[in-house]
C-alpha positions as CSV (number, residue, x, y, z in Angstrom):
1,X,-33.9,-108.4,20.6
2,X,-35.7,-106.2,22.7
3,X,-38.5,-108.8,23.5
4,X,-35.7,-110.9,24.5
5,X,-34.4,-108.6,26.9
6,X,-37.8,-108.0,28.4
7,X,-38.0,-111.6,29.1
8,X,-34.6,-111.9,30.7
9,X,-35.5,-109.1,32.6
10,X,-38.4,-110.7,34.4
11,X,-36.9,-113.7,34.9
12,X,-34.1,-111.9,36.7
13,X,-37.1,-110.3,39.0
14,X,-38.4,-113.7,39.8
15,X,-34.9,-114.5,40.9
16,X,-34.7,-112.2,43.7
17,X,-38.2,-113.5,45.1
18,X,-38.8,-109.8,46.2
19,X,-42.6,-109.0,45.5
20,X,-42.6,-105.5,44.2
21,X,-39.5,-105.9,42.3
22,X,-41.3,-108.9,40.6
23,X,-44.8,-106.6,40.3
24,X,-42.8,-103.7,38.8
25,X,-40.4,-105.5,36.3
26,X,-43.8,-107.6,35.1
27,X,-45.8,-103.7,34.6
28,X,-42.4,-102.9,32.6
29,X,-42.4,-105.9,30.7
30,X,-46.4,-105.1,30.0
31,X,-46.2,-101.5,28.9
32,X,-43.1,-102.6,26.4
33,X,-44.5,-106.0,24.7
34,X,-48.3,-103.9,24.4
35,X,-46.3,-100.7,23.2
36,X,-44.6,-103.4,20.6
37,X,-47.7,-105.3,20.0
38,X,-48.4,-105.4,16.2
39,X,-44.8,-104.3,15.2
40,X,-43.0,-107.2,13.0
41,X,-40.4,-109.0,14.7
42,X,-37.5,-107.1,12.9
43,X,-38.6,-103.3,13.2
44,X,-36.1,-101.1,14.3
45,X,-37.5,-99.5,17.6
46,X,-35.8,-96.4,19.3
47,X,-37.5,-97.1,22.7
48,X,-36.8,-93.2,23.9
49,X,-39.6,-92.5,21.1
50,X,-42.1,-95.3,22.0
51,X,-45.3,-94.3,22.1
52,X,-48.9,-95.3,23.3
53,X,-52.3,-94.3,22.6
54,X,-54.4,-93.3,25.1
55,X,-56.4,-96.7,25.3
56,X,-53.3,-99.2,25.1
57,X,-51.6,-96.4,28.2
58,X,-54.6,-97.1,29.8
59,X,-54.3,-100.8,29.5
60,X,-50.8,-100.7,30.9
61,X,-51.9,-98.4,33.8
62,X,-54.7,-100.2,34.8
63,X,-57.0,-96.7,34.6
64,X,-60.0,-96.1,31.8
65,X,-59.3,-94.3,29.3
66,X,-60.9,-91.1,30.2
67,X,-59.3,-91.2,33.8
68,X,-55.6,-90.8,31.4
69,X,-56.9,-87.9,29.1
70,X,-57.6,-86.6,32.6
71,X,-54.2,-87.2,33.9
72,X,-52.9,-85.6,30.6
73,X,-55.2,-82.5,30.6
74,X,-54.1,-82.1,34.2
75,X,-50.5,-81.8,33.3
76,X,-50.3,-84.8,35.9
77,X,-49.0,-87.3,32.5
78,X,-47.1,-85.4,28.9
79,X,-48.9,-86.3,25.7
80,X,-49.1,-85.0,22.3
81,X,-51.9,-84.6,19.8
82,X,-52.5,-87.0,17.9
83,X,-55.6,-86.3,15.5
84,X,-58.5,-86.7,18.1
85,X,-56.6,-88.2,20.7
86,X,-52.9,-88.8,22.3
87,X,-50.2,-90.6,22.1
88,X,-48.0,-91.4,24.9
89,X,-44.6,-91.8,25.8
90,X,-43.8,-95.3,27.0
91,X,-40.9,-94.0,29.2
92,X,-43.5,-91.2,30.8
93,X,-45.5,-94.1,32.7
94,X,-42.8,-94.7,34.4
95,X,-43.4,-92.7,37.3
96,X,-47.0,-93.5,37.9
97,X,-45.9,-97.9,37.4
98,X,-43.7,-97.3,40.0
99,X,-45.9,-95.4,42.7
100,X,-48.1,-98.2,42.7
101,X,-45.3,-100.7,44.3
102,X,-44.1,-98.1,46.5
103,X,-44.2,-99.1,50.0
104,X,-47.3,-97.5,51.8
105,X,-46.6,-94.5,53.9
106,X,-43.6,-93.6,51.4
107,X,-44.2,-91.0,49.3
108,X,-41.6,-89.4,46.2
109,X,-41.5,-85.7,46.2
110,X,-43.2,-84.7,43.1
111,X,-41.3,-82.3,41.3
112,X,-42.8,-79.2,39.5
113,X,-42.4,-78.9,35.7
């Protein structure tokens, strides 16, 4: 179901023929299906406890993985430990998807944990 949803939602994006919305809705689509990737068809998925790696997170992002353990050590992304690595959050890469179709010269205030 949810990989239906995911499709309808981008081909609601390509409806509107606006380019970031398209761009950002298509990253969305990307971190879900590689956060779902090698799940069977029927597993039950709470997506508010979807989780990453730190290589398949840095897949979505479009950064290596060393530049996300960086992120994470920084306090910039949330992780927990998971044996010698992370695991991530689908729902935290939110933010840094949607700074990348921002328009230029607009910038969100970041707010302070």
């Amino acid at each position: 179901m949810l990989r239906e949803r995911l499709t309808a939602a981008l081909e609601t994006a390509m409806r509107t023929r606006e380019a970031s919305a398209i761009a950002l809705t298509a990253d969305r689509a990307k971190a879900m299906a590689v956060a779902l990737a090698g799940l069977p068809d029927d597993a039950e998925v709470d997506l508010d406890t979807l989780e990453l790696p730190t290589r398949s997170a840095a897949t979505v992002l479009g950064f290596h993985p060393e530049h996300v353990r960086r992120l994470i050590r920084t306090g910039r992304l949330r992780a927990r430990r998971a044996g010698g690595d992370y695991r991530l959050l689908v729902d935290d890469l939110w933010p840094l998807l949607e700074a990348r179709h921002r328009e230029p010269g607009r910038r969100r205030a970041r707010s302070r944990r």
